[in-house]
LOFITI-863263 format. One record per atom (N, C-alpha, C): residue number from 1; atom name; x negated, y, z. Coordinates in steps of 0.2 Angstrom, whole numbers, m for minus. Layout:
BEGIN
R    i  at     px     py     pz
R  NUM  CA      X      Y      Z
...
This chain:
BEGIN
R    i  at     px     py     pz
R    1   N   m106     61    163
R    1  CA   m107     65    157
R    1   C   m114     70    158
R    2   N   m118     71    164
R    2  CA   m121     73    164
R    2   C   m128     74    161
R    3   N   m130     79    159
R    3  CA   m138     77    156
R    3   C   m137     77    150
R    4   N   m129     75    145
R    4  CA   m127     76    139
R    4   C   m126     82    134
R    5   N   m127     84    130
R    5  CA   m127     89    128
R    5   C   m121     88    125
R    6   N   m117     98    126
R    6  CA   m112     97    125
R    6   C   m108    100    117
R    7   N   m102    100    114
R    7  CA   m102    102    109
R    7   C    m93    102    108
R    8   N    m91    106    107
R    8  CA    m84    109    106
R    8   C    m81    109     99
R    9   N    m74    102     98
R    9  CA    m74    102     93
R    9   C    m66    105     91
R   10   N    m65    107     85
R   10  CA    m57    110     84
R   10   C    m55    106     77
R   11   N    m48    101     79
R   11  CA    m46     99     73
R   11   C    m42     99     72
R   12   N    m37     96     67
R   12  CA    m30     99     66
R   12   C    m27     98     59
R   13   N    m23    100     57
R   13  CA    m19    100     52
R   13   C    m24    107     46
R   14   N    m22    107     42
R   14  CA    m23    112     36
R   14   C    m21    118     37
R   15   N    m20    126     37
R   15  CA    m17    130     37
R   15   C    m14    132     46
R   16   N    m18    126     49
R   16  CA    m16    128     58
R   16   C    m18    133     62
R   17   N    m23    135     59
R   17  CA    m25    140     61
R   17   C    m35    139     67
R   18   N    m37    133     64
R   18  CA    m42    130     68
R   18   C    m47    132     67
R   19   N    m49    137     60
R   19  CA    m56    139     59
R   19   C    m54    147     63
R   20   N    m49    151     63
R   20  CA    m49    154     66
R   20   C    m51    158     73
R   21   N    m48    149     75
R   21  CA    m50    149     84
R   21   C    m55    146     83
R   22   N    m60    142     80
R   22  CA    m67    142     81
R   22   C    m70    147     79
R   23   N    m69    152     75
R   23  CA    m74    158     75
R   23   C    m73    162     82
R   24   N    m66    163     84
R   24  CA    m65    166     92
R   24   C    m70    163     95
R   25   N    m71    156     96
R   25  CA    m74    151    100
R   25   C    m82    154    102
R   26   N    m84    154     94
R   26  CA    m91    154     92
R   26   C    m92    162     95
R   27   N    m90    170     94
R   27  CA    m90    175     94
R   27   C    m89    175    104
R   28   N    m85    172    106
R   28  CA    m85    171    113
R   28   C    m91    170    117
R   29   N    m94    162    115
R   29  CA    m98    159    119
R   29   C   m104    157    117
R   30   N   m105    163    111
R   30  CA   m114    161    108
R   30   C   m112    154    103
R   31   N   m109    154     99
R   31  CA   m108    149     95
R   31   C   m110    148     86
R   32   N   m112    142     86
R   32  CA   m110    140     77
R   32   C   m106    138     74
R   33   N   m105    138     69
R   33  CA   m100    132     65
R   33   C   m103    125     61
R   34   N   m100    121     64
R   34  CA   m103    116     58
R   34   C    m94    113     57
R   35   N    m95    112     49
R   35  CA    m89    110     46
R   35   C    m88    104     46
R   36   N    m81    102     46
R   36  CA    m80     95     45
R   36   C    m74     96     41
R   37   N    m75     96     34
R   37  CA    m72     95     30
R   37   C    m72     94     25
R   38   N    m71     89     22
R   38  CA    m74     84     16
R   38   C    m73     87     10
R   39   N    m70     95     10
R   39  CA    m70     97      1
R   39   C    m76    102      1
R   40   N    m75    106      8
R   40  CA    m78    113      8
R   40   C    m87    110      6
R   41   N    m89    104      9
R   41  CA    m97    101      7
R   41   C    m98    105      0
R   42   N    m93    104     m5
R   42  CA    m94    104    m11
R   42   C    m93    113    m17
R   43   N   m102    114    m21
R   43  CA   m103    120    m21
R   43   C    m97    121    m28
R   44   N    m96    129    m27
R   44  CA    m90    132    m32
R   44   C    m82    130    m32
R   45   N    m83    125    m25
R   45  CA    m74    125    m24
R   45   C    m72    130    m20
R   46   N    m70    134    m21
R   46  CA    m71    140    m15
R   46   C    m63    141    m13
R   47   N    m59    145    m19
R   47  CA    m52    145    m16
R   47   C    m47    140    m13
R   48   N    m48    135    m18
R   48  CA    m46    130    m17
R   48   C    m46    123     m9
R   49   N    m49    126     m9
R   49  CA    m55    122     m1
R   49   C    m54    126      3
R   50   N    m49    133      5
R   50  CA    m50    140      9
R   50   C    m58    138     12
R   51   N    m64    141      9
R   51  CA    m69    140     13
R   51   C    m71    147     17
R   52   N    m74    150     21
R   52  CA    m74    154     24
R   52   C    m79    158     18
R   53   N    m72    166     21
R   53  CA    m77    171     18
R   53   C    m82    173     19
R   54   N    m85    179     15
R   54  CA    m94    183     15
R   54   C    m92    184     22
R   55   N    m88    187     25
R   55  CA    m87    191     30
R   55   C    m89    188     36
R   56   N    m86    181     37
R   56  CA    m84    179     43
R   56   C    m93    174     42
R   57   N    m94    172     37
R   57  CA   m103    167     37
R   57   C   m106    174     39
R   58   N   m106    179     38
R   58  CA   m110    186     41
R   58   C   m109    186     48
R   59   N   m103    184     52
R   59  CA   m101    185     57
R   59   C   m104    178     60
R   60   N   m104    173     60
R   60  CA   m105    167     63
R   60   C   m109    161     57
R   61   N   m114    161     60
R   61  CA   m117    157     56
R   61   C   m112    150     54
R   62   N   m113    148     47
R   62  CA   m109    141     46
R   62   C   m114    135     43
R   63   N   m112    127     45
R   63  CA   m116    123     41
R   63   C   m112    119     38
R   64   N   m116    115     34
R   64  CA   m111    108     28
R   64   C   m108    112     24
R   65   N   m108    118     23
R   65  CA   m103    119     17
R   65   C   m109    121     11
R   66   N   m106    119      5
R   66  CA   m110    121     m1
R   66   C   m116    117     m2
R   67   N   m114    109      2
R   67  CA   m122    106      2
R   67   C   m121    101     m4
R   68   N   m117    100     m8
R   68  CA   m116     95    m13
R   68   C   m113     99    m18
R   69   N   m115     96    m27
R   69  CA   m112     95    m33
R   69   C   m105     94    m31
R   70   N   m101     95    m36
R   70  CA    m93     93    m35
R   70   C    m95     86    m38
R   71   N    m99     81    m42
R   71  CA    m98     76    m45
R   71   C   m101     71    m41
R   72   N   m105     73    m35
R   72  CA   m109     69    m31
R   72   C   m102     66    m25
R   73   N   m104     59    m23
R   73  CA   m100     58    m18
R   73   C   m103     59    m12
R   74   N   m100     57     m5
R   74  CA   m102     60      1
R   74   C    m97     57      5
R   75   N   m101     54     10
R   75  CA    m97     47     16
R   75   C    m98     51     22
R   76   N    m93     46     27
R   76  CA    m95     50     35
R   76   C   m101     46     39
R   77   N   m104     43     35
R   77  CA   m112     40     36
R   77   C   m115     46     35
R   78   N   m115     51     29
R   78  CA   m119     56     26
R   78   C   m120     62     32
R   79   N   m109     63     33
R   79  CA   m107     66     38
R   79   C   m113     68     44
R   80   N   m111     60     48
R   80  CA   m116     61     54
R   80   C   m121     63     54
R   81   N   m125     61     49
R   81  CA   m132     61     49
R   81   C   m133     68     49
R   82   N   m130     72     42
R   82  CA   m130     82     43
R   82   C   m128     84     47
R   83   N   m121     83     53
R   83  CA   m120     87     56
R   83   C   m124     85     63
R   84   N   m128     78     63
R   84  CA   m130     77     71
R   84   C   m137     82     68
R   85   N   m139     83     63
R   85  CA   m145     88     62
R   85   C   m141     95     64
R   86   N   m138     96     60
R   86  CA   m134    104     62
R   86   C   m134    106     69
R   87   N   m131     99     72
R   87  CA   m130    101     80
R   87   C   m138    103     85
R   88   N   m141     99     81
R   88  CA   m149     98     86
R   88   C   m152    105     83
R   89   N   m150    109     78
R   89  CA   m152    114     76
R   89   C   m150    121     81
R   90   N   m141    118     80
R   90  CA   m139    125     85
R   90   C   m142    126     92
R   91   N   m142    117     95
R   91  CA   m146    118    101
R   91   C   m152    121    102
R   92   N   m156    118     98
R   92  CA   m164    123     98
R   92   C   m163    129     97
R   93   N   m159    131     95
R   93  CA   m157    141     93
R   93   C   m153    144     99
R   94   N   m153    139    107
R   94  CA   m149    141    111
R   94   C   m141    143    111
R   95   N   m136    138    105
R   95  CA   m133    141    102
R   95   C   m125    135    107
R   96   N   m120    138    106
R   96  CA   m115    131    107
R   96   C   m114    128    100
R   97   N   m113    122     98
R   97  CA   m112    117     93
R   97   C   m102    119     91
R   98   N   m101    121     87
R   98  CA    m92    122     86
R   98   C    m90    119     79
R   99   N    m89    112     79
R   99  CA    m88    106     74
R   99   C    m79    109     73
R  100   N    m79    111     67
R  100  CA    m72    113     64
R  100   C    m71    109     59
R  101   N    m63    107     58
R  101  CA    m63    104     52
R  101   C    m56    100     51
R  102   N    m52     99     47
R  102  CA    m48     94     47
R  102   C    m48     87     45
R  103   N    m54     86     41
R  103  CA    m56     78     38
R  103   C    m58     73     47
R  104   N    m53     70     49
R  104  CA    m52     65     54
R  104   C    m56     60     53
R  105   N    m57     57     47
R  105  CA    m62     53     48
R  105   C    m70     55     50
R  106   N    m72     63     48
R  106  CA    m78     64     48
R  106   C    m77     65     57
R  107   N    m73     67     60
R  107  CA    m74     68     69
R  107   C    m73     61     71
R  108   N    m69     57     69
R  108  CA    m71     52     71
R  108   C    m76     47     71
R  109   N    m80     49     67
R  109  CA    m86     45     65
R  109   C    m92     49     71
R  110   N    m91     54     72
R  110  CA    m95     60     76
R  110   C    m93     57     82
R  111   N    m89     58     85
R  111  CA    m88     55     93
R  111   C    m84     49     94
R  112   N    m85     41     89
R  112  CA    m86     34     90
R  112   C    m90     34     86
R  113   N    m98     36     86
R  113  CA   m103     34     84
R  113   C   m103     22     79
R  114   N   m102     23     72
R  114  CA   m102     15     70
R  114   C   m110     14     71
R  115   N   m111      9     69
R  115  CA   m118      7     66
R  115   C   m118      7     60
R  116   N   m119     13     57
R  116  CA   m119     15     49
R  116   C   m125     10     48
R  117   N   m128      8     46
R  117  CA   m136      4     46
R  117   C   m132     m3     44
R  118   N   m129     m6     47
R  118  CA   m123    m12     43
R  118   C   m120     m9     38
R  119   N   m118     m3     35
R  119  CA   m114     m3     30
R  119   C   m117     m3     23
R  120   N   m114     m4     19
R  120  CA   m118     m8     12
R  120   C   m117     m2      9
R  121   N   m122     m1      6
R  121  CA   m121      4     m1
R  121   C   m118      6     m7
R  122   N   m117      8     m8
R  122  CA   m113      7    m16
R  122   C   m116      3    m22
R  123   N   m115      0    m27
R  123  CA   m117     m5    m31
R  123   C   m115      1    m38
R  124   N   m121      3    m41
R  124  CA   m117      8    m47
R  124   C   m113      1    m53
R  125   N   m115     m5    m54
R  125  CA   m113     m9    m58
R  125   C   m107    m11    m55
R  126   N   m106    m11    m54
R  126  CA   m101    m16    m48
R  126   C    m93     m9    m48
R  127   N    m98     m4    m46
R  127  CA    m92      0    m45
R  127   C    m90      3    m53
R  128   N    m94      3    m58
R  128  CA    m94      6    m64
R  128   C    m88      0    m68
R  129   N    m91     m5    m66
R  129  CA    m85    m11    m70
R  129   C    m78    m10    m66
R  130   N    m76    m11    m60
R  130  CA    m71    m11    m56
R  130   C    m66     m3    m58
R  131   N    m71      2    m59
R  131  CA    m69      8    m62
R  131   C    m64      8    m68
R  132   N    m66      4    m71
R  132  CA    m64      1    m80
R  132   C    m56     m3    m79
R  133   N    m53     m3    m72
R  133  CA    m48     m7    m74
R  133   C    m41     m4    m72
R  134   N    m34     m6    m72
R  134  CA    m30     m2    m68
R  134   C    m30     m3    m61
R  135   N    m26      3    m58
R  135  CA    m26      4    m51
R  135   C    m23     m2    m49
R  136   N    m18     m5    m52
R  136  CA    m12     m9    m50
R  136   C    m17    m16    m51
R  137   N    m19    m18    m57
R  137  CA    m23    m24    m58
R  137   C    m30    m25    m52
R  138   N    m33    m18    m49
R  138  CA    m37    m17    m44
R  138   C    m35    m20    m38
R  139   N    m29    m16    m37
R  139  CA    m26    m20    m29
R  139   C    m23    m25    m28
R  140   N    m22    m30    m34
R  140  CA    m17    m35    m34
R  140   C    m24    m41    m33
R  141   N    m30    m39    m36
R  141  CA    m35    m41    m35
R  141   C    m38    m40    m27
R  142   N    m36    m35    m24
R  142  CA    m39    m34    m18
R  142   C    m34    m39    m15
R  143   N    m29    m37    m17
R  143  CA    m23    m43    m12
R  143   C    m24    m50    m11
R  144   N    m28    m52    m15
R  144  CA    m30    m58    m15
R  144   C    m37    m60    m11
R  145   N    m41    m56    m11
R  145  CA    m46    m55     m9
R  145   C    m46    m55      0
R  146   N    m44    m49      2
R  146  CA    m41    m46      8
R  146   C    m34    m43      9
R  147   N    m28    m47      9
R  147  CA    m24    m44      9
R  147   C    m20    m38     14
R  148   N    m27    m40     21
R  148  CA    m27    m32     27
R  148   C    m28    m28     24
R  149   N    m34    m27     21
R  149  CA    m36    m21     20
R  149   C    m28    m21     11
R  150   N    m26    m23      7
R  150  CA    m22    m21      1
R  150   C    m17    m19      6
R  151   N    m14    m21     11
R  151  CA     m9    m19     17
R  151   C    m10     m9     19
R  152   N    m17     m9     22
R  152  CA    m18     m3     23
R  152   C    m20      2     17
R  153   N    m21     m1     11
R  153  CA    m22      5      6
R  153   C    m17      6      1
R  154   N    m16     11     m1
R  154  CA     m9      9     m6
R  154   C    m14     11    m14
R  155   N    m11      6    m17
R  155  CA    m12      5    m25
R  155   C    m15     10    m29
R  156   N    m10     17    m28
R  156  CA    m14     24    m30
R  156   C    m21     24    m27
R  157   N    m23     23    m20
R  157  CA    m30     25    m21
R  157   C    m34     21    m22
R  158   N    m35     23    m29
R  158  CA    m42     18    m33
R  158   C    m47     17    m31
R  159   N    m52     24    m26
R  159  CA    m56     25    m23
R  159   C    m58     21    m18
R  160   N    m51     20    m14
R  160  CA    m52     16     m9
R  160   C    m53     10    m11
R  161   N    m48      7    m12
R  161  CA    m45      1    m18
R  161   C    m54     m4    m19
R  162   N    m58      1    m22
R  162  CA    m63      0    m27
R  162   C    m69     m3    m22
R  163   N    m69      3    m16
R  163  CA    m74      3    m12
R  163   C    m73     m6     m7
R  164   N    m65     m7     m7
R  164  CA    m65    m15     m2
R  164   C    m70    m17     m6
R  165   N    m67    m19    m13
R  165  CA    m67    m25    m19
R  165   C    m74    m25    m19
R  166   N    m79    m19    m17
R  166  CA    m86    m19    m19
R  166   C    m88    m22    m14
R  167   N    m86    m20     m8
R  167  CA    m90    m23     m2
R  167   C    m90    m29     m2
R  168   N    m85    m33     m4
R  168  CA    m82    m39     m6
R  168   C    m87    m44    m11
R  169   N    m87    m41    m17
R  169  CA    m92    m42    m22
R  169   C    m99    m43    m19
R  170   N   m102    m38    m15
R  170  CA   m110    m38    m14
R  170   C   m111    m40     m7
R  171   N   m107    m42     m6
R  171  CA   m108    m47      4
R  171   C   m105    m50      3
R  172   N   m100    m54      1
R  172  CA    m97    m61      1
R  172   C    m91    m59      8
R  173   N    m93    m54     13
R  173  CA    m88    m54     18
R  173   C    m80    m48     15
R  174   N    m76    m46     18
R  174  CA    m71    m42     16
R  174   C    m72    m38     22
R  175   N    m67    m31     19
R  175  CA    m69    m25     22
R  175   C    m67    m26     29
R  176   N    m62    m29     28
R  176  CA    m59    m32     34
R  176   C    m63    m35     42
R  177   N    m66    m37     39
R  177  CA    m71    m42     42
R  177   C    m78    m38     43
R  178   N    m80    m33     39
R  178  CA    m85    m29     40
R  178   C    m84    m25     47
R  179   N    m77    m23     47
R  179  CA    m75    m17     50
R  179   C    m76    m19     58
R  180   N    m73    m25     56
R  180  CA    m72    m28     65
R  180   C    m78    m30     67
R  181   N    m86    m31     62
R  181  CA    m91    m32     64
R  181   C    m95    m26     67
R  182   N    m93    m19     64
R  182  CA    m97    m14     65
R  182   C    m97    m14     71
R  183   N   m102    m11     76
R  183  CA   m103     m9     80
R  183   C   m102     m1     83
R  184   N    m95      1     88
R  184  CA    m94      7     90
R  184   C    m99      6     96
R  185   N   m101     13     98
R  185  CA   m106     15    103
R  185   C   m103     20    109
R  186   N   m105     23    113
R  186  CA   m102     30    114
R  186   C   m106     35    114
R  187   N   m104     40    111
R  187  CA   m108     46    110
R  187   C   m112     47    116
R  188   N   m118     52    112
R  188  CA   m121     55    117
R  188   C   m120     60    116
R  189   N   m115     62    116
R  189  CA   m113     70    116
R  189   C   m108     71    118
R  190   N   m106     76    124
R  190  CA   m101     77    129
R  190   C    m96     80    125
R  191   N    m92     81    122
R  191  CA    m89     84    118
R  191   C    m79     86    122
R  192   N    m78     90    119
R  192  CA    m73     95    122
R  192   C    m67     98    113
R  193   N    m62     92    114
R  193  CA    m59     91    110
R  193   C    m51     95    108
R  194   N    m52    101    105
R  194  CA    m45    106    106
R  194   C    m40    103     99
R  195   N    m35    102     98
R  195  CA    m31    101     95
R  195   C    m25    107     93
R  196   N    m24    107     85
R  196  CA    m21    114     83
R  196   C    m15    112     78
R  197   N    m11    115     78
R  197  CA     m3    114     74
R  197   C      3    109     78
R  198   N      2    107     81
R  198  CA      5    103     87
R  198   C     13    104     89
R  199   N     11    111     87
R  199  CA     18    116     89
R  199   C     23    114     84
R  200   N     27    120     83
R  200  CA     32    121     77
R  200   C     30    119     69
R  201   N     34    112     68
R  201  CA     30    110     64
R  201   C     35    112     57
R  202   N     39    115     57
R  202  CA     44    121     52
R  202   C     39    125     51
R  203   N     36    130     55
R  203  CA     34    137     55
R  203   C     24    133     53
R  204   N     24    128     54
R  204  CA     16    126     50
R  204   C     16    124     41
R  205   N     24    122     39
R  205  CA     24    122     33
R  205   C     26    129     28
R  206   N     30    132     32
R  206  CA     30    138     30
R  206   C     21    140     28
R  207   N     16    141     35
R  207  CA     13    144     34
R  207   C      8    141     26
R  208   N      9    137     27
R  208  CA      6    132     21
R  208   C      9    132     15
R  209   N     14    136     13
R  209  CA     17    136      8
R  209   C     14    146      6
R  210   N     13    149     11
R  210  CA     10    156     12
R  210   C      4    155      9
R  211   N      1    152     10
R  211  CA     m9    150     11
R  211   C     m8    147      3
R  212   N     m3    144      1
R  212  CA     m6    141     m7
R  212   C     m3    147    m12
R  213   N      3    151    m10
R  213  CA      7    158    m15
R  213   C     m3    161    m13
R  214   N     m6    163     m9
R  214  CA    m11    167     m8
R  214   C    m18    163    m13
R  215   N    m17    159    m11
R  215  CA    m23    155    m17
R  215   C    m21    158    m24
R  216   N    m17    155    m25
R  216  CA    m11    158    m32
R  216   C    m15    164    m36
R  217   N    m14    168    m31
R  217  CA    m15    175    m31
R  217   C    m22    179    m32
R  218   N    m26    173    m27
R  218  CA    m31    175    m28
R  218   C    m37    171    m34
R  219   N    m34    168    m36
R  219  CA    m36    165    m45
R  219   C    m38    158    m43
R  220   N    m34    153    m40
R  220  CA    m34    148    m38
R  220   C    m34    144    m48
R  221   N    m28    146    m53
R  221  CA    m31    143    m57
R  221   C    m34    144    m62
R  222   N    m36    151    m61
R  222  CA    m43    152    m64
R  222   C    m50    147    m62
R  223   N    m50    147    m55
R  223  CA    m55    143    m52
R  223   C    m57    136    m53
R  224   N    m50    134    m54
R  224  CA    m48    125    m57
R  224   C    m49    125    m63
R  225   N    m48    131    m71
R  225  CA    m50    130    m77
R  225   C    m55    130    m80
R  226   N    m59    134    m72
R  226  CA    m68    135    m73
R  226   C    m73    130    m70
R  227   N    m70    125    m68
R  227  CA    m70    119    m62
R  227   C    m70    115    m70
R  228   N    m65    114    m72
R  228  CA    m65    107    m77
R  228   C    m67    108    m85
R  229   N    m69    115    m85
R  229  CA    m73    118    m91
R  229   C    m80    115    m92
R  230   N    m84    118    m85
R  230  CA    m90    117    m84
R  230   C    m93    110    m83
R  231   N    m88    106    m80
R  231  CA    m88     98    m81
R  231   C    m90     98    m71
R  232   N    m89    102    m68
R  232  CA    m88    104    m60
R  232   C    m85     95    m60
R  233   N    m79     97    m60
R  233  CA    m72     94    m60
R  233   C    m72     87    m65
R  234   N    m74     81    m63
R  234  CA    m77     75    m67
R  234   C    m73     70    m66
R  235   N    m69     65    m68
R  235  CA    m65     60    m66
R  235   C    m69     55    m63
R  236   N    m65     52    m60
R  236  CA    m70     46    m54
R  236   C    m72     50    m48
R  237   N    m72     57    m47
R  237  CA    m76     57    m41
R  237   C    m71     61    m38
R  238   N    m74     62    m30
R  238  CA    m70     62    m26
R  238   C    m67     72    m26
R  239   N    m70     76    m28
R  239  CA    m69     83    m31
R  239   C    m66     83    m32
R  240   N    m63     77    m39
R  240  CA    m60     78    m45
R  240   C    m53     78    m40
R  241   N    m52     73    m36
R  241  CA    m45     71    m34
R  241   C    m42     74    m28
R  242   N    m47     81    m26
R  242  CA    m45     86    m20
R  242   C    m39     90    m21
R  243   N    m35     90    m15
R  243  CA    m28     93    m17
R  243   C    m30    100    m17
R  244   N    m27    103    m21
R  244  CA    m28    111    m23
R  244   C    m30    111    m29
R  245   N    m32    107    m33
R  245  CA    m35    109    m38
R  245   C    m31    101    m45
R  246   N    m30     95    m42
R  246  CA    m25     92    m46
R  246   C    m21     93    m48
R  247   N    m17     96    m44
R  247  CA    m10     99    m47
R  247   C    m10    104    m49
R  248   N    m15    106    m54
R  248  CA    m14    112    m56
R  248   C    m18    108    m65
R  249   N    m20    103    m65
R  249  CA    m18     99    m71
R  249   C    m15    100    m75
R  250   N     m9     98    m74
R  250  CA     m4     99    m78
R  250   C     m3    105    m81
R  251   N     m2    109    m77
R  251  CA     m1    117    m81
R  251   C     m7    120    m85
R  252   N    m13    119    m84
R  252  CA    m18    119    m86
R  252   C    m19    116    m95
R  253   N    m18    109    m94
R  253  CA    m16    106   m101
R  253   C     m8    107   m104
R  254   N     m5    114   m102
R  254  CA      1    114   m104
R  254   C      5    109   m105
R  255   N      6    105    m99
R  255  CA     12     99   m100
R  255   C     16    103    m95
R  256   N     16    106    m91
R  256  CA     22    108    m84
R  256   C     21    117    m84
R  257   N     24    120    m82
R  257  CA     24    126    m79
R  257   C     22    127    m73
R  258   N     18    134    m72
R  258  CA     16    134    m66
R  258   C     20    134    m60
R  259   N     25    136    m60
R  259  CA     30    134    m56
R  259   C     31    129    m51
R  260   N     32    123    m57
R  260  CA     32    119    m55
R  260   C     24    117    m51
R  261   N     19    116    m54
R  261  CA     15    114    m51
R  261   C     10    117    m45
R  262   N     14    125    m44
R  262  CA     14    128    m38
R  262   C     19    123    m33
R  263   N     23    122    m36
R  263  CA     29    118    m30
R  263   C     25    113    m28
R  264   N     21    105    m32
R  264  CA     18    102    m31
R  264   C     14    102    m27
R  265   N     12    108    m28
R  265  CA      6    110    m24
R  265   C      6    110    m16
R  266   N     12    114    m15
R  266  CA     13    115     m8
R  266   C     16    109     m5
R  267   N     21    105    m10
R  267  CA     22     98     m5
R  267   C     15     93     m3
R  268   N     11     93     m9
R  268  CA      5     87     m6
R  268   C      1     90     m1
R  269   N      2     97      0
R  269  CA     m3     99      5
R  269   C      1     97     11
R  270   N      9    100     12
R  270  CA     15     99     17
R  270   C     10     91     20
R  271   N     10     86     15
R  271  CA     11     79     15
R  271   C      5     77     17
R  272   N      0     81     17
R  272  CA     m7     81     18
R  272   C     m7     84     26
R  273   N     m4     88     27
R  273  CA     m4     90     34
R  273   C     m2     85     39
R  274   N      3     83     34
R  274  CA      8     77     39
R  274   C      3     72     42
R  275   N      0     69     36
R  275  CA     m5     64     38
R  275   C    m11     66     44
R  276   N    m12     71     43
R  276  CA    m17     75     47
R  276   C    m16     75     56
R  277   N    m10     77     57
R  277  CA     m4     77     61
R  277   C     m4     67     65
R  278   N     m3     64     60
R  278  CA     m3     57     62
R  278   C     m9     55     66
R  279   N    m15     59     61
R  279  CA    m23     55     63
R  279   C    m24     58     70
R  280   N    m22     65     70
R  280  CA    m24     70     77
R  280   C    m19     65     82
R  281   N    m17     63     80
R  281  CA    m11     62     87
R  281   C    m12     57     94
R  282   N    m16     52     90
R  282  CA    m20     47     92
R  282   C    m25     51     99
R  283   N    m25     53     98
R  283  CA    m32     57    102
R  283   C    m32     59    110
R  284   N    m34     61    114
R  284  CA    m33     63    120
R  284   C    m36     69    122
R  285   N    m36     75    113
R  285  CA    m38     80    117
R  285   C    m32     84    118
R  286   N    m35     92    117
R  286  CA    m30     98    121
R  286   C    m26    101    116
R  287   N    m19     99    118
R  287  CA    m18    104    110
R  287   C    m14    110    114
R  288   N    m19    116    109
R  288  CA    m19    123    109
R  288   C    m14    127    105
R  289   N    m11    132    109
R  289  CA     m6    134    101
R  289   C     m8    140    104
R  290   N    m12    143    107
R  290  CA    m14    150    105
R  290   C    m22    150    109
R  291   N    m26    156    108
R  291  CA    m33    158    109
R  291   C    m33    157    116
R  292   N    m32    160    118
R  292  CA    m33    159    127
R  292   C    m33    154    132
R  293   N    m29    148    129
R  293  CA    m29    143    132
R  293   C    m35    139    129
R  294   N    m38    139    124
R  294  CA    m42    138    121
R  294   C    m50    140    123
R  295   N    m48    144    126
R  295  CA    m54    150    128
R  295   C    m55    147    135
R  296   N    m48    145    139
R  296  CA    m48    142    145
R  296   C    m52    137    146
R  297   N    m50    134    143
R  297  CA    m52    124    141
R  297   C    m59    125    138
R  298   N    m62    129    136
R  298  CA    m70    130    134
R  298   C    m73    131    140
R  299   N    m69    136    141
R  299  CA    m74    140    148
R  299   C    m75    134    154
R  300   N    m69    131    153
R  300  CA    m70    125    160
R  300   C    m74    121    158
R  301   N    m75    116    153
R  301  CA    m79    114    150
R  301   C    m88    115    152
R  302   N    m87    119    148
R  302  CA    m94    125    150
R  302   C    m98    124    155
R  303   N    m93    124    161
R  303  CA    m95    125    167
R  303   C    m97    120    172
R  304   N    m93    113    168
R  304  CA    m92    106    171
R  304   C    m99    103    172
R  305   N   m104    101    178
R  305  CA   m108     99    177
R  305   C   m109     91    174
């Protein structure tokens, strides 16, 4: 590991408490934040996305957040490319690199470096026709196609669904087949990987049903009627389908009461943590369930030649 430049990442579930202990981290040991979260990218989703407040970007510098339209998409290709700039930025400002986030994909892409450079672009024709049909007519299509990949994606996500089918369409290969061609590398960055919510995982849905009555509160759907007024909030893209601001649809177009769609709300995130929970599990970092040991494991780190 020597000679590699190091970088401290915090990942986790939703409402775990991870941006917290990366601001400790950053305020500790001369650090920055670069985010890894695939909604916070996106300018004017603010409540909805918990993005850091005035207070705490005054206290610790942040990057990736507010770098995209909500209508534009954004891959873990885009990912690495901004945050390995982000990192070479905080190095040059003598700073530690502190990658926060719970979008799994985008750290995984970060520390198993693909050969992005193989991956095929999006096709707007391709993608605008496959757009046009049903989800379930898409996937029965994929199942024909690549039945691995129609296996690992379920029929609701259209997104995904869309993207095999195109790969498919404009290579002649299936996504399947691309996947196992890609090329993993190893980073060249020594990386020190803390893991949060691991604990009580009663006491993490609770807090998560605290954190969405607070969004509530603080004009969560005021924020989502001014999101899909201004045409922020656009079908097809990936903004549009962010949890915090879908299930508030319904109420919005007076088909449900809030209520209810407050209830909603806090189960797909519950259900969204869960997934998160799954992705983090896989891993061999540290899981932290408070600051200090967290502090510990850095500081050794740190010091590890």
């Amino acid at each position: 590991m020597s000679g590699k430049q190091k970088i401290v990442i915090v990942g986790g579930p939703t409402a775990s408490g991870k941006s917290a202990l990366a601001l400790k981290l950053c305020q500790q040991f001369g650090g920055e934040l670069i985010s890894a979260d695939s909604m916070q990218i996106y300018k004017r989703l603010d409540i909805g996305t918990a993005k850091p407040s005035a207070d705490e970007t005054a206290l610790v510098k942040h990057h990736l957040i507010d770098i995209r339209e909500p209508w534009e998409n954004y891959s873990a290709a885009e990912f690495v490319r901004d945050a390995r700039a982000a990192i070479d930025s905080v190095f040059s400002a003598g700073k530690l690199p502190v990658v926060c986030g719970g979008t799994g994909l985008y750290i995984e892409a970060l520390i198993h470096p693909t050969d992005y450079s193989e991956q095929t672009e999006a096709d707007g024709e391709i993608r605008s026709a496959l757009m046009k049909k049903d989800a379930h007519e898409l996937w029965e299509e994929l199942k024909g196609v690549d039945p691995e990949a129609a296996e690992k994606t379920h029929e609701n996500n259209k997104k995904r669904v869309v993207r095999a089918l195109e790969i498919y369409y404009m290579t002649g290969k299936t996504k399947t087949e691309t996947d196992k061609e890609q090329k993993r590398t190893e980073s060249d960055l020594d990386h020190l990987l803390l893991l949060t919510g691991f604990g009580d995982r009663k006491a993490l849905y609770e807090r998560i049903d605290r954190r969405v009555d607070g969004m509530i509160n603080a004009g969560l759907v005021a924020e989502t009627r001014r999101l899909l007024r201004s045409g922020d909030l656009r079908q097809g893209t990936t903004a549009y389908q962010a949890i915090g601001y879908k299930e508030l649809f319904p109420y919005i177009n007076g088909e449900k009461t809030l209520d209810e769609c407050v209830s909603k709300l806090k189960q797909a995130t519950r259900n969204y943590a869960k997934r998160q929970l799954t992705w983090f599990s896989r891993y061999d970092g540290i899981r932290v369930g408070d600051a200090e040991t967290a502090m510990t494991a850095v500081r050794t780190f740190l010091e590890r030649s």
